[in-house]
DONUPA-12283 format. One line per 8 residues: number of its first residue (from 1); their letters; for each residue x, y, z of C-alpha. Coordinates in Angstrom, 3 decimals. Layout:
DONUPA-12283
NUM	A	X:Y:Z | ...
***
This chain:
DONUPA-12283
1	XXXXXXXX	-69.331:79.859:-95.643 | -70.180:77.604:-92.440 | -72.395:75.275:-91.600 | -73.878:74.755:-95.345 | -75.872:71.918:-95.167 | -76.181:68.833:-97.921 | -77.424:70.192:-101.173 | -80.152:67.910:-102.179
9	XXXXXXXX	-83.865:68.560:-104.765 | -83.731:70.248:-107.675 | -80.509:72.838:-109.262 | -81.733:75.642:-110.281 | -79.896:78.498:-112.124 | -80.702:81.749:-113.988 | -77.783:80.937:-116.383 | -79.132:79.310:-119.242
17	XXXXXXXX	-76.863:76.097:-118.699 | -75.050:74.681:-115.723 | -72.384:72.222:-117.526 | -72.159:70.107:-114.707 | -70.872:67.246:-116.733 | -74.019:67.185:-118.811 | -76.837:68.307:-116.907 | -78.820:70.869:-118.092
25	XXXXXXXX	-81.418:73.274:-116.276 | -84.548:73.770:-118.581 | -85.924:77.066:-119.123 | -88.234:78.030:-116.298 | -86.535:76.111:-113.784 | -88.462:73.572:-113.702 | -85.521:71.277:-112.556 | -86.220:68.405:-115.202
33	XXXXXXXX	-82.773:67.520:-116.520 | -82.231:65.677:-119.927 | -81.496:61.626:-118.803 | -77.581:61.731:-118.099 | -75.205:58.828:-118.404 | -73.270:57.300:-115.704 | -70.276:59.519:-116.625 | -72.045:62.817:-116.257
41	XXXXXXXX	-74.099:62.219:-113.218 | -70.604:61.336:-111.613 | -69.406:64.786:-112.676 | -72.067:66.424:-111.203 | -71.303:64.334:-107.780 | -67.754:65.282:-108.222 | -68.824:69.162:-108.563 | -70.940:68.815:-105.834
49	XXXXXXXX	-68.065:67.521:-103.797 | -65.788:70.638:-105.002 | -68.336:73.001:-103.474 | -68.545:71.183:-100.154 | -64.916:71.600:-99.819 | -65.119:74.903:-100.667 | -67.762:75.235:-98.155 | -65.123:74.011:-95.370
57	XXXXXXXX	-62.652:77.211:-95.480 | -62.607:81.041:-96.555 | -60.161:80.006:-99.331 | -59.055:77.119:-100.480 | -56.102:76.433:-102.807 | -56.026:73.488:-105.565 | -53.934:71.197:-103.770 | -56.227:71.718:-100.364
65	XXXXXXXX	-59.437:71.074:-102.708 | -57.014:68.146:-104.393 | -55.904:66.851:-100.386 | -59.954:66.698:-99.754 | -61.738:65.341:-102.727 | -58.906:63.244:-104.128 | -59.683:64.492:-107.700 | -56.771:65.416:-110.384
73	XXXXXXXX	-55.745:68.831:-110.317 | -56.496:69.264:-114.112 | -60.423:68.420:-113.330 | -60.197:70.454:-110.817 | -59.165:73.696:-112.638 | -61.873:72.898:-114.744 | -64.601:72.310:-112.326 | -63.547:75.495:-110.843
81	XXXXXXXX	-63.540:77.407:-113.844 | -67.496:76.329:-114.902 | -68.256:77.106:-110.777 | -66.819:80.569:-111.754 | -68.326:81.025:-114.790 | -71.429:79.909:-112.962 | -71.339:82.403:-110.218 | -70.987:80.059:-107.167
89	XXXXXXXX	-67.144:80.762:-106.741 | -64.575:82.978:-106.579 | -60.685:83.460:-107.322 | -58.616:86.218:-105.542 | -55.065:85.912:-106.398 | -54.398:88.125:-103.337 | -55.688:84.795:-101.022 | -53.845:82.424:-103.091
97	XXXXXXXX	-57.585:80.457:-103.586 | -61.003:80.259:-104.084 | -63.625:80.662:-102.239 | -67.839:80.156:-102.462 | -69.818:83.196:-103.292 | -73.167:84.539:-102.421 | -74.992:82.845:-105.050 | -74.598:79.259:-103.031
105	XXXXXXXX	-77.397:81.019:-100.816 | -79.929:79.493:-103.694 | -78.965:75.953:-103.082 | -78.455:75.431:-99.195 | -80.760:77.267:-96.302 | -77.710:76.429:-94.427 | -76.007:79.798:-95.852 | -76.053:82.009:-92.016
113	XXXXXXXX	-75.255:84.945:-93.645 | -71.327:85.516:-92.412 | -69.768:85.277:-95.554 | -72.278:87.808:-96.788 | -70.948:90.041:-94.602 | -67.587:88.970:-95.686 | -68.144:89.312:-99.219 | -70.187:92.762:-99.222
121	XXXXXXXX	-66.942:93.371:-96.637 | -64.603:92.916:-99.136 | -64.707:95.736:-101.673 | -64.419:98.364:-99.112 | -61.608:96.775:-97.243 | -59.328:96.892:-100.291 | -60.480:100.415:-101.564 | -59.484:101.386:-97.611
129	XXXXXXXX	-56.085:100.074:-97.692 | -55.733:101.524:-101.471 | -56.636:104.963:-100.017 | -55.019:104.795:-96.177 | -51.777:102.392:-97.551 | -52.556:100.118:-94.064 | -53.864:96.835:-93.908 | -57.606:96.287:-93.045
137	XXXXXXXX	-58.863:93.465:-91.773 | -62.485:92.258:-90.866 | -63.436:89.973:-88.275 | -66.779:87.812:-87.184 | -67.750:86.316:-83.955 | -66.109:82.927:-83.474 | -67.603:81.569:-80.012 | -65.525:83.642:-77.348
145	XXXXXXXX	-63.488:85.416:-79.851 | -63.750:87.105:-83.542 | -61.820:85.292:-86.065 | -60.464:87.634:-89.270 | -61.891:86.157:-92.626 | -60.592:89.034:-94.458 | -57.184:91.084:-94.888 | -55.776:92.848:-97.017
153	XXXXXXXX	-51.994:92.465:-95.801 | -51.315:91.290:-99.395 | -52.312:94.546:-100.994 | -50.391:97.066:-98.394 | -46.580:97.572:-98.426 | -46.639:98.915:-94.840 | -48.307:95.995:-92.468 | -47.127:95.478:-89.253
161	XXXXXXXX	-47.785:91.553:-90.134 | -47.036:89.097:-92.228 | -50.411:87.089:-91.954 | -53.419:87.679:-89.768 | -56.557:85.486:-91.877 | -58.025:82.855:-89.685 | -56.647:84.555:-86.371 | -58.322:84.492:-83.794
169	XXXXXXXX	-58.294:87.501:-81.290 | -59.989:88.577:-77.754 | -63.249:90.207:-77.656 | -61.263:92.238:-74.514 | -58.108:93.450:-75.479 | -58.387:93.627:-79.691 | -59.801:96.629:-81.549 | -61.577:94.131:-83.694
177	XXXXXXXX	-63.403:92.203:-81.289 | -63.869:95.014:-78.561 | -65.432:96.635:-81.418 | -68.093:93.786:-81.327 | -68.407:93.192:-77.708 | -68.476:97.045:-76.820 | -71.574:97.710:-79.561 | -73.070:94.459:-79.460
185	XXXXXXXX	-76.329:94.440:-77.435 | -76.458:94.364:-73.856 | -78.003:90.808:-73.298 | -74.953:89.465:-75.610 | -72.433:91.140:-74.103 | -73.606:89.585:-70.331 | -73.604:86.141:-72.236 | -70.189:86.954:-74.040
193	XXXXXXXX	-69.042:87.149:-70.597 | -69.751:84.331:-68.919 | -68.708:82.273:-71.945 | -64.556:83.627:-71.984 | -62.474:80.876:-71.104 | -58.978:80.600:-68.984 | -57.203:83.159:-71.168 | -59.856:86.059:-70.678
201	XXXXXXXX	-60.122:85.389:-67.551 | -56.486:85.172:-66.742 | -56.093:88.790:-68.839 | -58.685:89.947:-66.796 | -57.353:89.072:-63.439 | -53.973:91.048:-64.368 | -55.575:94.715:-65.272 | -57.094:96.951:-62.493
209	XXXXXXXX	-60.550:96.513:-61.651 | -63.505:97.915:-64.358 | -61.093:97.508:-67.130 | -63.329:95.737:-68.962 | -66.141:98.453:-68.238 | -64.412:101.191:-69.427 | -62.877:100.016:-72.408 | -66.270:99.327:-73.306
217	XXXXXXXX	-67.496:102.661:-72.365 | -64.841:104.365:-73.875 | -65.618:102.787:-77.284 | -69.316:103.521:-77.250 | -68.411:107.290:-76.481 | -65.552:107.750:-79.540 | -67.719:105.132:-81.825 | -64.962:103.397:-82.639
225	XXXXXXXX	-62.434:100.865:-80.541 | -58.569:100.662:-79.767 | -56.169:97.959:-79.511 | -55.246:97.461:-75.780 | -51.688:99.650:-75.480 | -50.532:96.725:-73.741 | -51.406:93.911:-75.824 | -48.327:93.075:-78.510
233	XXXXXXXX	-47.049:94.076:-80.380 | -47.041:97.248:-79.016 | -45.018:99.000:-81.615 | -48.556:98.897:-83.969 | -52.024:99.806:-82.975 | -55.580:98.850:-84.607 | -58.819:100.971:-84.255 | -62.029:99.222:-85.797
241	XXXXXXXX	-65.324:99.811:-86.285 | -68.260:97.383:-86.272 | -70.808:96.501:-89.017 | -74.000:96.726:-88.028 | -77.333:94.838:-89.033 | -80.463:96.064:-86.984 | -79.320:96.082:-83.363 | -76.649:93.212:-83.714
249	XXXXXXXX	-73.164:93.269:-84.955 | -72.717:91.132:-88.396 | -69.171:91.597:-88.410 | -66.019:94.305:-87.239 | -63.674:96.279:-89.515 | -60.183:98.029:-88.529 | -57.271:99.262:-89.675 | -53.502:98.554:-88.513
257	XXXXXXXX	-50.449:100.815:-88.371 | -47.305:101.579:-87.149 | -47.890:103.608:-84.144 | -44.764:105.695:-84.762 | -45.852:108.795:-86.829 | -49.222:108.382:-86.864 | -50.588:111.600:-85.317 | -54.039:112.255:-83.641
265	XXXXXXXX	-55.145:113.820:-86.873 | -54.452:110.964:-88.602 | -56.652:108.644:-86.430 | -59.546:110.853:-87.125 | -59.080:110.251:-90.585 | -58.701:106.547:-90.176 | -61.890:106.694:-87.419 | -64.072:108.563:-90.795
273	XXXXXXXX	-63.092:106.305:-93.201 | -63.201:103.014:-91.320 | -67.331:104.460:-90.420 | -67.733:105.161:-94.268 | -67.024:101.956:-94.987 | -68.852:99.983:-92.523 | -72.105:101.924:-93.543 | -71.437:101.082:-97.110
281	XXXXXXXX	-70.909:97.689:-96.381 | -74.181:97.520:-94.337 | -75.661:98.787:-98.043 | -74.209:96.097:-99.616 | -75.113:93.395:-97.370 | -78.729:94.568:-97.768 | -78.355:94.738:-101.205 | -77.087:91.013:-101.515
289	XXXXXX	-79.966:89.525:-98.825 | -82.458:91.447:-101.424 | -80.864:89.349:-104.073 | -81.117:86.230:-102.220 | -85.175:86.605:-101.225 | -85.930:87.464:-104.286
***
């Protein structure tokens, strides 16, 4: 999560304690705490601390969270594991970390909603490259780019990578983010545009004129969107899909391969999938915002 802002007023929870270091939520959620002692109102600080950090990257690892807050590794495994147990974070041993969850939505108005997308995102990515063996990856807009805040590299024997989270990648030449610029609406794609810096620009200059128009147009027609054939590596290929909420695009979704023996029939499988699971990932997100209002 980005952007969360400082968590302040009263901490509410459905769980019938919060062990915070002492503080408990009263039935009803009133917010009135029992009075704490010095000791346990710094545990709650130092909880409150963990979660910021969090807050600052997809995952985190223990010594990152250790490098930020300066507190012992031991308290922090056990911070973590109440935060867990809690509901407001998450450990994937495929990322190495731990990350926020969807529940942090109930203490900051500064949750935007991309890692909702990311999280509702998640279940189908792995259950793609379970099915499919590739690696799937989804992306979100990041200024004049989409950066990846989800792979599953680490569950696929067959990736033509060896790391793609946090990458950042061209709205013009990548699957994933021509897959947001091409289905994105109109007014956003003429901003999109003017905001590309020197590299776009540059990439643009060296391909024959309306490029740019009909890779677009040829990934509204097919629905879905292709790596550039002459962006590297060239011996792999991604299509991807995006994720749609309303009229805008919340996020993209593709799948990577080995170009060599993957036939046309095989992309159409790969196109149907990759569109079965951005539709159930718009369920999900929708099912998670309903959760949050409510």
């Amino acid at each position: 999560m980005t952007g969360m802002q400082p968590l302040s007023g009263r901490l509410q929870s459905s769980h019938p304690a919060l062990s915070l270091g002492g503080v408990t939520n009263i039935p009803g959620g009133t917010g009135t705490a029992q009075p704490a002692s010095s000791s346990n109102i710094q545990a709650v600080s130092r909880a409150f601390a963990v979660l910021e950090a969090l807050n600052r990257r997809a995952w985190s690892t223990i010594g990152q969270l250790h490098q930020d807050t300066g507190l012992p590794k031991p308290t922090l495994v056990r911070m973590l594991h109440t935060l867990i147990q809690s509901g407001y974070a998450a450990k994937d041993p495929r990322q190495n970390g731990y990350c926020v969850t969807v529940r942090v939505q109930s203490l900051s108005c500064g949750f935007h909603g991309d890692p909702l997308v990311v999280e509702a995102a998640r279940p189908g990515a792995i259950a793609l490259t379970r099915d499919l063996h590739w690696p799937s990856g989804v992306a979100i807009l990041d200024g004049d780019a989409v950066r990846i805040r989800f792979s599953t590299i680490y569950d696929s024997s067959n990736s033509p990578f060896h790391a793609t989270l946090n990458m950042r990648l061209s709205l013009f030449s990548s699957a994933l983010g021509m897959a947001y610029y091409a289905f994105c609406p109109e007014s956003e794609r003429r901003m999109l545009r003017k905001m590309v810096g020197d590299t776009e620009d540059a990439l643009l200059k060296g391909r024959e004129k309306g490029w740019l128009e009909w890779r677009v147009q040829r990934a509204r027609e097919q629905g879905y969107a292709e790596r550039d054939p002459g962006t590297e590596p060239r011996n792999s290929g991604t299509i991807a899909v995006p994720i749609m909420k309303g009229d805008r695009v919340a996020a993209t979704i593709g799948l990577t391969f080995f170009r060599r023996g993957v036939q046309e029939d095989d992309t159409v499988r790969y196109v149907a999938a990759l569109r079965r699971t951005a539709l159930a990932i718009e369920h999900q997100m929708a099912s998670f915002e309903a959760v949050g209002a409510s």
